[in-house]
N, C-alpha and C positions, 0 to 999 in steps of 0.2 A: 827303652832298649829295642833295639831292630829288631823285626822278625825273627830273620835268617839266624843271629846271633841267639835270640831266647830258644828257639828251636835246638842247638847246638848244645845249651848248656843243660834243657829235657834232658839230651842222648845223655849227654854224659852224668848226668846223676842218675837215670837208669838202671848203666851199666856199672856205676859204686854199688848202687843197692844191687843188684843180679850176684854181684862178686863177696859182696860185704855179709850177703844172706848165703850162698856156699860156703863161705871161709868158715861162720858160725855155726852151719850146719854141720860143716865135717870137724868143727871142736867139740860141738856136744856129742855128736858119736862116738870120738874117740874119748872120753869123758866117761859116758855109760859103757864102755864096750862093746858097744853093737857093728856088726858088720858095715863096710862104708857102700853106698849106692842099692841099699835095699828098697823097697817099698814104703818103710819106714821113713827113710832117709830121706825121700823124692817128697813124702810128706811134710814134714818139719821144713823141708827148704822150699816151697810151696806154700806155707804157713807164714814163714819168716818174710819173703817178697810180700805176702798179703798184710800182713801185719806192717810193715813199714812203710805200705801206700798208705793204708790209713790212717796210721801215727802221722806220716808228712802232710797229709790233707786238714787233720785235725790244728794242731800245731801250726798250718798255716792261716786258717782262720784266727785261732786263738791271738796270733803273734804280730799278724802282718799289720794290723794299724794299731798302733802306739802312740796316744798322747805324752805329753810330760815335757815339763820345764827344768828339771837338773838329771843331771846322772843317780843321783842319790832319788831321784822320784820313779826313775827310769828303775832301777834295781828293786826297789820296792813291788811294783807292779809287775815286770819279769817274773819277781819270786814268787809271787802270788799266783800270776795263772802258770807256772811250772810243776810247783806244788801239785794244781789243778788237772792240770794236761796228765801230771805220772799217776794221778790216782788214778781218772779216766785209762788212759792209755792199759793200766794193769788190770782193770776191771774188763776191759777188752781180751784183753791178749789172754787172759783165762778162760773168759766165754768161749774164745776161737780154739783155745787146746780143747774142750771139753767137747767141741760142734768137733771138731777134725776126729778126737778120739769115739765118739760116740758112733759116729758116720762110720770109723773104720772096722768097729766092735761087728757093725751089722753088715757090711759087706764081709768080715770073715766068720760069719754064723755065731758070731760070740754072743751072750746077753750083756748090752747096755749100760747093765744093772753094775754087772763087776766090775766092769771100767770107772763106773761115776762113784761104784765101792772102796777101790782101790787107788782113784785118783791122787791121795794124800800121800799116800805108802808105797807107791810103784816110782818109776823114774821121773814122771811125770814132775814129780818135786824138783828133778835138775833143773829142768827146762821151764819152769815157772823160775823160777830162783836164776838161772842163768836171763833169763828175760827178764827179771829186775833189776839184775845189778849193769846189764848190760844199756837199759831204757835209761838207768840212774848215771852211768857216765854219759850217754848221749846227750842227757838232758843240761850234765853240768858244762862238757863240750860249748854246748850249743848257747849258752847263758853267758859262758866268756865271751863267745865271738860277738855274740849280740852287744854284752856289756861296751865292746873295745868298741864297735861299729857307734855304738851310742858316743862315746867321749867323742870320737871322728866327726860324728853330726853334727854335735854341741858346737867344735868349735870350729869348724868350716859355717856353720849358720853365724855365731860371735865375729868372724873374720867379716863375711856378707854385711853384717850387722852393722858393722866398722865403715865397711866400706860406702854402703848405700846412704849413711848419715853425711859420711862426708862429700859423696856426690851430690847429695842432698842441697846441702848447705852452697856447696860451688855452684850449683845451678841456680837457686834461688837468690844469693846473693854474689848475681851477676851484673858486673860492671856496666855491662853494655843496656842492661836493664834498667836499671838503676839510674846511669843516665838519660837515657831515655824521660824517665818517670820525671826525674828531676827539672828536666829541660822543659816536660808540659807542664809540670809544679810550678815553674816560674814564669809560666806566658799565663796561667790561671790565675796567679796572684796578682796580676795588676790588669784583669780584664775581667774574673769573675770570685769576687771573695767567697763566696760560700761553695762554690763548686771547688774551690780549691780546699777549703777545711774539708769537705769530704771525699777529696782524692786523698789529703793526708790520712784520714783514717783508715782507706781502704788500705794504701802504702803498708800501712804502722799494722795493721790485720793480718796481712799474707807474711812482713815479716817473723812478724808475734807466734802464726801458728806453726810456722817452719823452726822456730827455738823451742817452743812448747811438745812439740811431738816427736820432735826426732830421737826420741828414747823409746816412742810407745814399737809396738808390734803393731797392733792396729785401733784403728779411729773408725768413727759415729759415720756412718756413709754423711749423718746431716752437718758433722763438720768439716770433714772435708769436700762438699758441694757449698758450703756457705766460704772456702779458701775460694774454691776454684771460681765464684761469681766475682769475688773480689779481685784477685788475678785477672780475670777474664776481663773486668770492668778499667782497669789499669789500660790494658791494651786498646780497648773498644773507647774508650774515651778520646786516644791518639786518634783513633781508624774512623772513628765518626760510624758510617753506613757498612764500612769492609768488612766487619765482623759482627757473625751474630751466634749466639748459642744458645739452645733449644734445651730445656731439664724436664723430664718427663715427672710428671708428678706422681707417676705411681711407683716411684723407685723406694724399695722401704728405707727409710732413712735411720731406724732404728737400728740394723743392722753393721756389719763392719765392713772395713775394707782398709788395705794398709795407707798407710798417711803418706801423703803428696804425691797418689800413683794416679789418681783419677787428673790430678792439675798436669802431669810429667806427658799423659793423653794429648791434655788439651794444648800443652806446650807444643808437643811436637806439632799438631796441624798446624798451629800457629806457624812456625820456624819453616813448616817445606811446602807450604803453599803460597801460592799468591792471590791478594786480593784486591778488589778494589769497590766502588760502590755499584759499578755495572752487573759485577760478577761478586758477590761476596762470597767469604768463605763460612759457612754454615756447619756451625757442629751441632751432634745428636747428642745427648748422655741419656740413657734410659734403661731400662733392666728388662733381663730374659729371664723367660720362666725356666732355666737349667739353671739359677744359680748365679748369674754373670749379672755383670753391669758391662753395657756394651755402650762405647765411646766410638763416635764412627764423623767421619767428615766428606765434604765432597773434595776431589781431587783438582786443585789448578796449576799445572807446573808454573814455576817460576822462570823468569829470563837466565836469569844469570842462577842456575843449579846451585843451589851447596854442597859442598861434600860430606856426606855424614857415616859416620861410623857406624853408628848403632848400636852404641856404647849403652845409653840411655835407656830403650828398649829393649837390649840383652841381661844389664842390671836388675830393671824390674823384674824380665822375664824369671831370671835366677833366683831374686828373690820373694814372687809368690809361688815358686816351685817348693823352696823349704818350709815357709812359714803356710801354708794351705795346702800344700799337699795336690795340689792339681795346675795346670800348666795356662801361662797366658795364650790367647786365642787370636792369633792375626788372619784377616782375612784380607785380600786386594783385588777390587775388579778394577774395571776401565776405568770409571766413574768415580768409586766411595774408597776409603781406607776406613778398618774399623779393626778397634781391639777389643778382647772382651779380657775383664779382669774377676777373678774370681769375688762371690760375697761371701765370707764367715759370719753364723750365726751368733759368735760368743767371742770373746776375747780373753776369759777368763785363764782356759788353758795355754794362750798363746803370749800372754805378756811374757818378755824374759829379760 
């Protein structure tokens, strides 16, 4: 979200709660019958704004990252820290009546004593009671909106899901590819037999894992680097010296990363660069200590440009935005083009 924009939407839940905390304030006055805009009055709506900074700070911790694989997992967990947050929340909002009334007892020369005496038996009972049932719809409010946003997730992530399989599949079983492949298959088979049995295997590999995975969420960093050599070995085979790629050995392999994003990298350099044996085109794959695995190449323009969309790079981008939670990283100097793609620890929670 932009700045200027998140800035905007601050003011205005500010000024809900500034309105939201008067409205309730001048309910309960008129409720106990107390005079409106007394000393009292400036207190409890004073109490109410404090109290619903910290309710919204709490409840944004509690709420704001949420794992889960169905709606039904999603609800489960909601309910559970809600439950959590209204106990909390009310074990606060009582402290603060008691600090608010205790503080006002000794600025009006009262003993202390009677107020924390009287606490159960005085008015004070509204206003606990009107703060619970009030926390209690806010809470239920807030668990629909959350509930509905969740089903939205779900299936805007299913739709992505949908999609990226099948762009998946058009890219990797590409014609123009495929030909290619075909065309060295058959100048290997009557000038080198066993170099051609193991282009076929590589062949039968990159397509095998592209059928094999395109269900998962995410894959072994070490099988999708053991795709992307094979891939890479496709091409580099045709190119002889044009192409080389560089795998850092310290990239942990045990870890994850989504299936065929690390190859759709190396595709791309492949596709908008040009190479040759004077000038090869050289890729990096290596990991950073933030988390990423960063795919980066040297830059050679091409004679004849292509026109590219960006289709490819805005797919992925979109989809390790839902399934990780953090955003792809393009960086472009003179020189190099590099992406960083996020790593996930586990997989456990992100199969769907």
């Amino acid at each position: 979200m932009k700045p200027q924009v998140e800035k905007t939407k601050l003011i205005k839940i500010q000024i809900w709660i500034v309105v939201g905390s008067f409205l309730f304030t001048l309910l309960f006055e008129f409720m106990s019958g107390r005079r409106f805009f007394s000393d009292y009055f400036i207190s409890i709506f004073l109490l109410m704004i404090a109290q619903i900074e910290i309710y919204g700070w709490i409840g944004k911790r509690m709420l704001e990252k949420l794992e889960y694989n169905s709606v039904r997992e999603f609800t489960r967990i909601v309910l559970v820290k809600l439950v959590m947050f209204y106990v909390l929340v009310i074990l606060i909002s009582i402290c603060l009546f008691v600090m608010v009334g205790v503080l006002s007892s000794v600025v009006d020369g009262i003993d202390p004593m009677i107020f924390i005496r009287n606490i159960l038996w005085s008015e004070s009972r509204g206003f606990i009671l009107g703060s619970g049932i009030g926390l209690l719809l806010g809470s239920v409010i807030f668990f629909v909106a959350q509930l509905f946003s969740a089903i939205r997730r779900m299936q805007k992530l299913q739709e992505e899901k949908l999609i990226y399989q099948y762009q998946t599949l058009k890219n990797q079983v590409n014609p123009h590819f495929l030909f290619n492949s075909l065309n060295t298959l058959s100048t290997l088979v009557h000038t080198d037999a066993d170099l051609a049995d193991e282009f076929i295997q590589k062949l039968a590999s990159t397509y095998r894992y592209v059928l094999d995975h395109n269900q998962q969420v995410l894959v072994q960093i070490e099988e999708e680097l053991r795709f992307v050599q094979s891939y890479f070995y496709l091409h580099q085979l045709r190119g002889k010296e044009k192409f080389r790629l560089n795998i850092d050995a310290d990239i942990p392999e045990k870890l994850f990363v989504l299936p065929v994003s690390i190859q759709l990298l190396v595709e791309n350099a492949l596709k908008h660069n040009a190479a040759t044996n004077e000038k090869p085109l050289v890729i990096n794959i290596s990991a950073d200590t933030d988390g990423y695995i960063r795919v980066s190449n040297n830059k050679q323009a091409m004679q004849t440009l292509e026109h590219s969309t960006g289709t490819g790079l805005n797919n992925l981008a979109e989809r390790v935005r839902q399934i990780c939670g953090r955003d792809l990283v393009l960086r472009e100097t003179y020189d190099e083009f590099t992406v960083k793609i996020p790593i996930m620890e586990s997989d456990e929670s992100r199969n769907r």
